[in-house]
C-alpha positions in Angstrom: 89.8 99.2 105.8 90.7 101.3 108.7 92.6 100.2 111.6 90.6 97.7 113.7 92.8 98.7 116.6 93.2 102.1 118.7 95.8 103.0 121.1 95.1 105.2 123.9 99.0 106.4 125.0 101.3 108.9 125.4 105.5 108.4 125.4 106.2 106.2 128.8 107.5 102.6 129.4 104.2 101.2 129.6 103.2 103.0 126.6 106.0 101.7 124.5 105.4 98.3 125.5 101.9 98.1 123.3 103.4 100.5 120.6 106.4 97.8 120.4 104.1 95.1 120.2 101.8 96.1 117.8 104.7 97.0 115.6 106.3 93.5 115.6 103.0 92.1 115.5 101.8 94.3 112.2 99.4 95.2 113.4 97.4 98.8 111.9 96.3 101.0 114.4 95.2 104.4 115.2 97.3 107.0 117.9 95.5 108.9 120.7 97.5 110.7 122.8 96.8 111.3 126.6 98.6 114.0 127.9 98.5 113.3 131.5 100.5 116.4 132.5 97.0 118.4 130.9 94.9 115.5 133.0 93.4 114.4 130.3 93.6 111.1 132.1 90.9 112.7 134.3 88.5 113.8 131.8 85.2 111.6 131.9 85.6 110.0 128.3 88.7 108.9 129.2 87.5 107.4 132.3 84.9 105.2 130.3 87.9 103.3 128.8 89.9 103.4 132.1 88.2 103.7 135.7 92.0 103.3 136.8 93.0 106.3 134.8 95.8 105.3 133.3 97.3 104.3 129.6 97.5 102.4 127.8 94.1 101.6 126.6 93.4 99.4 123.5 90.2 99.1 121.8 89.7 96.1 119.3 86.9 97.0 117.2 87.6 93.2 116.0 87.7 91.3 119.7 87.1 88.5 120.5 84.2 86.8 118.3 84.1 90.0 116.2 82.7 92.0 119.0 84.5 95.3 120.5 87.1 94.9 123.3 88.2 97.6 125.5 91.5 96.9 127.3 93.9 98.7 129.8 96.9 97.2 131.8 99.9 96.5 129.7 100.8 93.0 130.6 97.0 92.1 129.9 97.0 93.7 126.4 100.3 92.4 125.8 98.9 88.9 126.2 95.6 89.6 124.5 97.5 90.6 121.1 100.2 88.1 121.2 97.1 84.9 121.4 95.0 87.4 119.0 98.0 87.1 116.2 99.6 84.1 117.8 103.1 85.7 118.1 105.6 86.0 120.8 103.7 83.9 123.3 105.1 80.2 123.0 101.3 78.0 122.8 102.2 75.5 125.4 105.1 74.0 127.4 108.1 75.6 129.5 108.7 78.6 127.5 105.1 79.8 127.8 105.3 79.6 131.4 108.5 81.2 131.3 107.1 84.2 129.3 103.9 84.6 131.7 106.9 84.3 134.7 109.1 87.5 133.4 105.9 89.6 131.6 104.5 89.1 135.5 108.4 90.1 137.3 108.1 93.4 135.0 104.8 94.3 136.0 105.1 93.3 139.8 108.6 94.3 140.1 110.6 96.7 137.6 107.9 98.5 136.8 106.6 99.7 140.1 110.6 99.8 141.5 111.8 101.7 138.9 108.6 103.8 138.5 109.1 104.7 142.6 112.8 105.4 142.2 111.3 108.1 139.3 109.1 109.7 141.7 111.0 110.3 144.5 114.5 111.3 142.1 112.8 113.2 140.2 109.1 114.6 140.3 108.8 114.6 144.7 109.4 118.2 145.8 110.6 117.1 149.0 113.7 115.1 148.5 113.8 112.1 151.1 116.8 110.8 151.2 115.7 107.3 153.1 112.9 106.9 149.9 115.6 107.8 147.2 118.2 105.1 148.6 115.2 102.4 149.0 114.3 102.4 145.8 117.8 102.8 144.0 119.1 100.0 145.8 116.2 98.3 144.9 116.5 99.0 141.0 119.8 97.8 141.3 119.2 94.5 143.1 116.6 94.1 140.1 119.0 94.9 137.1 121.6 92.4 139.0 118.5 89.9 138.7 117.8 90.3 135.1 121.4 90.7 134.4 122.4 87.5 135.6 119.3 85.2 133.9 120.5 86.9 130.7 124.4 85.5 131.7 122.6 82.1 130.8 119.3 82.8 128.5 119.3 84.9 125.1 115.8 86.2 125.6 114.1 86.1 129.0 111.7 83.0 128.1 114.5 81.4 126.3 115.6 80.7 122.9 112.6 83.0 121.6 111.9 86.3 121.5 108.4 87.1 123.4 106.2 89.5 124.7 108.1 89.5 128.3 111.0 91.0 126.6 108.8 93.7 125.2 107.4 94.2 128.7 110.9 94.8 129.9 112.9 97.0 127.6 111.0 100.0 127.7 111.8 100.2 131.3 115.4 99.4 130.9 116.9 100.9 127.8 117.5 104.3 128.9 119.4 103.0 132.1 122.2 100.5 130.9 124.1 103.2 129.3 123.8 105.3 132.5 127.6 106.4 133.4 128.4 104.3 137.0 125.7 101.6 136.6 128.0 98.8 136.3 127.8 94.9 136.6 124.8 94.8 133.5 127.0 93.5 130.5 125.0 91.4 130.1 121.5 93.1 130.0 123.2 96.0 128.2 124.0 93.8 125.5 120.1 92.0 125.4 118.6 96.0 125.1 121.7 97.1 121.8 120.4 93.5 120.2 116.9 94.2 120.7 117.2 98.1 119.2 118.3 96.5 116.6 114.9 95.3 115.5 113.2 98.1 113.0 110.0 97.6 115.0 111.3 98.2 118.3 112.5 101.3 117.2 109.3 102.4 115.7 107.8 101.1 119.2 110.1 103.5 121.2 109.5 106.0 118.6 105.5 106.1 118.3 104.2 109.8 120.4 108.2 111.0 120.4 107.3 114.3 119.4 104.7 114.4 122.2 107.2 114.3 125.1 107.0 116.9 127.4 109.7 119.0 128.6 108.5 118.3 132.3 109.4 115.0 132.0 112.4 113.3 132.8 112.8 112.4 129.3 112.3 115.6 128.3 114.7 117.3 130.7 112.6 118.5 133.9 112.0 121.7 132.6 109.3 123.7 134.1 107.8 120.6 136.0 105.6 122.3 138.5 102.9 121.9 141.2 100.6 121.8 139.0 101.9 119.0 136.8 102.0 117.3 140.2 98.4 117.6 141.4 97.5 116.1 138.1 100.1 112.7 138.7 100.3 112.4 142.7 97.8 115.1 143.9 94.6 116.9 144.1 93.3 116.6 140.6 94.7 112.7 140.8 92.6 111.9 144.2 89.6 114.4 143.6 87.3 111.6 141.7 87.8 109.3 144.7 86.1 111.8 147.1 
C-alpha cells in the first residue's frame, strides 16, 4: 500500500520537525516540496491545503475514523501524529503536561525569536541595528532558558524523549556550535545526543538537496528582491488585498 501520509515541506526548522517525527514514528510518507523562494506557497492549490501559506502541511489519507485530514501548523501535526501512533506524547500525568509546556515555549517563543533574529541578520535589506540587537539578545536570553532546564532534566518533558524535543532541535542545532555562543554546555550536549539518533538525522536530512543557495543555509548567495517580495513583500501580501 502506498503511503497513507503526504508532507507538504521544504528544508526549514519547522519542516524538519514533521520529517523528524515521522521518521521516529515509522511512519511511510510521500515528499512535496514547496519552494517558497519560487512562491509556490502562493499558488492556489497550495492555498487549498494552507490559507496561511505556509508548510508544513500533512494530509492523512487515514485520519481520524478513516476519513482524510488536512493539517498545517507544526506543533498541531506534531501532536496529531504522536496520539495517532501513541509515541512521544506521555498519555496522562506530569510529563504530558510538561511536553504540551515546551512543544508550546518553541512555538510561542524560539521559533518566532529566532525566526526574527533571521530576518533582520540576514534576509532585511536595510540593516537596523536596534531590530538586530532586540532579537539577538533575545535568542540568547532563550538559549540561557533552555540551557539551564536541561542543567536539571535529560529531555525537556523529563526522563522521556517526546515530541517537544523534536519541536526544538531543528531550531537549535545549527547554533550551539556557533564560535562565541557560550554558556549552552548543557543544550549543546542535549542536540550531539539527539543527532545521534538515525531518525533524526534522516529528519534533518529529508529535502537537503532542495536547499537553496539564497538561503542562510545555503550561503546567501544571490538572495534578491525578488526572493523577498515572495517571503516579506508584494507577492506575500498581494492575496490579502
Amino acid at each position: 500500500m502506498p503511503p497513507s501520509i503526504t508532507l507538504y515541506t521544504g528544508p526549514t526548522p519547522n519542516g524538519r520537525k514533521i520529517s523528524i517525527a515521522l521518521e521516529e514514528m515509522g511512519l511511510p510518507y510521500t515528499l512535496e516540496y514547496v519552494d517558497i523562494l519560487a512562491g509556490d506557497q502562493h499558488k492556489p492549490e497550495f492555498l487549498a491545503l494552507n490559507p496561511n501559506n505556509k508548510f508544513p502541511v500533512i494530509i492523512d489519507a487515514d485520519g481520524p475514523d478513516g476519513a482524510p485530514l488536512t493539517l498545517w501548523e507544526s506543533g498541531a501535526i506534531l501532536w496529531y501524529l504522536a496520539e495517532k501512533t501513541g509515541q512521544f506524547l506521555p498519555a496522562s500525568g506530569t510529563a504530558r503536561h510538561l511536553t504540551h509546556q515546551w512543544l508550546m515555549f518553541q512555538m510561542a517563543s524560539v521559533g518566532p525569536m529566532f525566526g526574527q533574529f533571521a530576518h533582520f541578520f540576514f534576509y532585511a535589506k536595510e540593516k537596523h541595528p536596534y531590530s538586530i540587537a532586540r532579537y539577538q539578545s533575545e535568542m540568547q536570553r532563550l538559549l540561557a532558558v533552555m540551557d539551564e532546564h536541561l542543567a536539571k532534566s535529560e529531555w525537556f518533558a523529563g526522563d522521556a524523549y517526546t515530541i517537544a524535543d523534536m519541536a526544538v532541535l531543528p531550531w537549535v542545532e545549527g547554533t550551539v556550535d556557533v564560535p562565541g555562543i557560550d554558556g549552552i554546555d548543557n543544550l549543546r550536549a542535549w542536540v550531539h545526543r539527539l543527532k545521534e539518533r538515525p531518525a533524526v538525522m534522516r529528519g534533518l536530512d529529508v529535502g537537503r538537496e532542495t536547499v537553496r543557495a539564497e538561503t542562510v543555509e545555503g550561503g546567501m548567495k544571490g538572495f534578491s528582491d525578488e526572493h523577498r517580495s515572495q517571503l516579506f513583500g508584494t507577492a506575500q501580501y498581494t492575496r490579502t488585498k
